[in-house]
N, C-alpha and C positions, 0 to 999 in steps of 0.2 A: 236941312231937315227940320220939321217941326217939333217944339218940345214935345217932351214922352208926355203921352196921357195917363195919368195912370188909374182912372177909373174905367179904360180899357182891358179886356181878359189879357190883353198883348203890349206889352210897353215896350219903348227903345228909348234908350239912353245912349250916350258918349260918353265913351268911359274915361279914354287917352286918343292921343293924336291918332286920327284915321282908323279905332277903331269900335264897335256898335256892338252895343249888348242888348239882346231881345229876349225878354224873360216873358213865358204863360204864368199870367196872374189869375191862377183858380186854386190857390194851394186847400181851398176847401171842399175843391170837386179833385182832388190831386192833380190838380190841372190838367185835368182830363179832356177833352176837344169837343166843343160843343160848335153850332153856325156859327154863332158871334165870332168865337176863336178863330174857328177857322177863316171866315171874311178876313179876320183882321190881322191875319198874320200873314195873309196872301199878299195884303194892303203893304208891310211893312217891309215886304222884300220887293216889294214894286219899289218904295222909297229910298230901300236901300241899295239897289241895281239904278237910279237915277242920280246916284250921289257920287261923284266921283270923289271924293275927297276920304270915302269910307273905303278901308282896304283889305279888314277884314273881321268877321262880325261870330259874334258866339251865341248861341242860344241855352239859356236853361230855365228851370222852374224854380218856380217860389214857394215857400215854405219850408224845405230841407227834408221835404219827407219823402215825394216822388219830384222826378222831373217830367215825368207824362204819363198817365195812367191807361193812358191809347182813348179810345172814341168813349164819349159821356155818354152811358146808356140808357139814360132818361130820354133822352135826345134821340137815342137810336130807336126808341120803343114809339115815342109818339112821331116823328118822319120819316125812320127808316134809315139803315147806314147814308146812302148818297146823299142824305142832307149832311154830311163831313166833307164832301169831293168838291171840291171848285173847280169849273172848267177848267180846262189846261193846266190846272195846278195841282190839281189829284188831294189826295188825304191832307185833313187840314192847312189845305191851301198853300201845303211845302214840298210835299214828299215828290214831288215833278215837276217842280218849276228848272227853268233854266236859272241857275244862276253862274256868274261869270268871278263873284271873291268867294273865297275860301272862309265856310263855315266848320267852326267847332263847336262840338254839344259839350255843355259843362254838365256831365250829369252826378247830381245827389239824391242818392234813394232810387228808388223805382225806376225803370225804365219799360215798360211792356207793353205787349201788343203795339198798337198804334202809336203808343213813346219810343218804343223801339224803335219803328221803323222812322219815325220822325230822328231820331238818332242814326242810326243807318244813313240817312239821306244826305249827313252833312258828311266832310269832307274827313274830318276826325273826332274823336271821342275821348275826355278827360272826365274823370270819375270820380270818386269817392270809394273806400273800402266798401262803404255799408251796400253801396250801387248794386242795384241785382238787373239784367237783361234776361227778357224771354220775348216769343212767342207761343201764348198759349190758346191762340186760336181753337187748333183743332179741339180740343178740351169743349168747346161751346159749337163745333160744328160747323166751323169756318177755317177758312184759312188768310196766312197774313198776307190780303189782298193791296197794300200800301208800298208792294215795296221788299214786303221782309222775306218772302220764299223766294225773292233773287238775290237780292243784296248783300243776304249772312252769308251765304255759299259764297261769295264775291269776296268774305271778310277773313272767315275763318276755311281751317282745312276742312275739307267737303264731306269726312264724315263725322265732322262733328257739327258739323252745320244743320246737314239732315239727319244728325240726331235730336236736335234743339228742335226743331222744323215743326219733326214727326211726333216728338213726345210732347213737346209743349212745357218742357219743363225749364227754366232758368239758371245764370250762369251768373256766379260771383264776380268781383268788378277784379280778385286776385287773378282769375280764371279768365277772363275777358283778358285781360294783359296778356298770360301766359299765351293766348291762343292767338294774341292779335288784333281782338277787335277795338281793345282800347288803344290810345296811344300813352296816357301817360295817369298814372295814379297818385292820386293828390295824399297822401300822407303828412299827416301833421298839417295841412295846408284844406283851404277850402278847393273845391274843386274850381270854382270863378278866380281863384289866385292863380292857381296850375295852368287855366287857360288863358288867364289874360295875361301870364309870361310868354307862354308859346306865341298868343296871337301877334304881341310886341319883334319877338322874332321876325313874325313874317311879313308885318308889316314896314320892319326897317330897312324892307326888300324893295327892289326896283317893280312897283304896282304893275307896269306890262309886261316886263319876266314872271310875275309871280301868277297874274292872270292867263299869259298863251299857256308857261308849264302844266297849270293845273288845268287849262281844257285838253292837253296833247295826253295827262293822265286819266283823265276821266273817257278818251277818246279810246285807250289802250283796251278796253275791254270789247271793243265793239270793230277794229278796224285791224288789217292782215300790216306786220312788218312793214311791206312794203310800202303802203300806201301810209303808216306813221313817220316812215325816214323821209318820205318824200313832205309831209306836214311840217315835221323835225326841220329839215332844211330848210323850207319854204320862211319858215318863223324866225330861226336864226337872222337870217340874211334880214331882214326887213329890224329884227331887233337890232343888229348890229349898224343901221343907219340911222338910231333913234338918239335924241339927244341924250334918254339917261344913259343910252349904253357910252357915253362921251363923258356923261359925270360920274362915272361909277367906275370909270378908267383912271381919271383926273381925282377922284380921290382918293381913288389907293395909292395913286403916287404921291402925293400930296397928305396921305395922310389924315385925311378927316375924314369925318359922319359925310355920306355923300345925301345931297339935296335933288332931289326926285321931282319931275314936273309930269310923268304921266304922259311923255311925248316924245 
């Protein structure tokens, strides 16, 4: 990958072995989503889905105050929302992409509307006390078109979800926990600490176990038992002929960190 730019609304770094930090640099618009952003965060998971060597990637915002303040509405006034959507990528060039490693939102401060759902989108969510989640669309006569009228219901119990939904009011990062939607709350710790422990976890993981699991997870919402056992099976058997599943056998018996080729 190319060094981070950082005169970009969107930078990537390497943080540790195999895995990518992508922070929205607008902490003076609360990194709020404007085209630029959006193009260039489309760009950066194009980069980051071409990289085999990245295993697993976090995203959060700059500044400490929001991590996404949803669509820049300057932006929305003079083009119109759909200048945020990139084809096939949907709201700033995230919230529909295919991606195949496992993203976690490190989020501090704000999360809403469109932060939200750009939250929502990744795989998991590490926060901060101060963190607040909403969507307060309807409030302005819209709704969270990105994402968030399917996904919270997806996250949390369903009438708390469509009570977020409908009233538009927001949800402590203590309350996010309790309900679920977070995974884990950074106390005493930043929340880019919190997630680059977990991400370490996952990436010390066999990268083709960790990539079929999380499509066979992301597959559960959408496909009957049946036809996931038969996926289930299908992926086993094929993993179980691959050389990591050979070193990942060979070092438990043996005792050591096993050494991952991705094949």
């Amino acid at each position: 990958m190319v060094e981070a730019d950082h005169s970009s609304p969107v930078t990537v770094d390497i943080l540790a072995q195999h895995i990518a930090l992508v922070t929205l640099a607008r902490p003076e618009a609360h990194n709020a989503i404007n085209r630029e952003t959006a193009e260039a965060l489309g760009q950066a998971v194009d980069q980051i889905e071409a990289n085999p060597a990245i295993r697993v990637v976090i995203i959060t915002g700059s500044g400490g105050r929001s991590f996404c303040a949803g669509a820049d509405l300057k932006e929305v006034a003079a083009g119109g929302m759909q200048s945020l959507f990139i084809q096939g990528k949907g709201f700033a060039g995230f919230v529909d992409t295919l991606r195949s490693k496992p993203w976690i939102a490190a989020v501090d401060g704000n999360a809403l509307a469109g932060g939200c759902e750009i939250a929502l989108a990744c795989d998991m969510i590490v926060a901060t006390p101060k963190s607040q989640f909403g969507l307060p669309e309807v409030k302005r006569g819209l709704i969270a078109g990105a994402g968030g009228a399917y996904r919270l219901i997806r996250r949390l119990p369903a009438n708390i979800a469509t009570e977020l939904i409908v009233s538009g009011r927001s949800v402590n990062a203590a309350d996010a926990v309790r309900f679920g939607l977070v995974n884990r709350l950074a106390e005493g710790e930043t929340a880019l600490d919190v997630a680059i422990g977990l991400a370490k976890e996952i990436a010390d993981n066999a990268p083709l176990a960790v990539q079929h699991s999380l499509e066979i997870a992301k597959r559960s919402f959408d496909e009957v038992d049946e036809r996931l056992a038969e996926i289930s099976k299908y992926t086993l058997n094929l993993l179980s002929k691959s050389a990591d599943y050979r070193e990942g056998v060979n070092a438990f018996i043996e005792k050591r960190p096993a050494i991952w080729q991705a094949k």
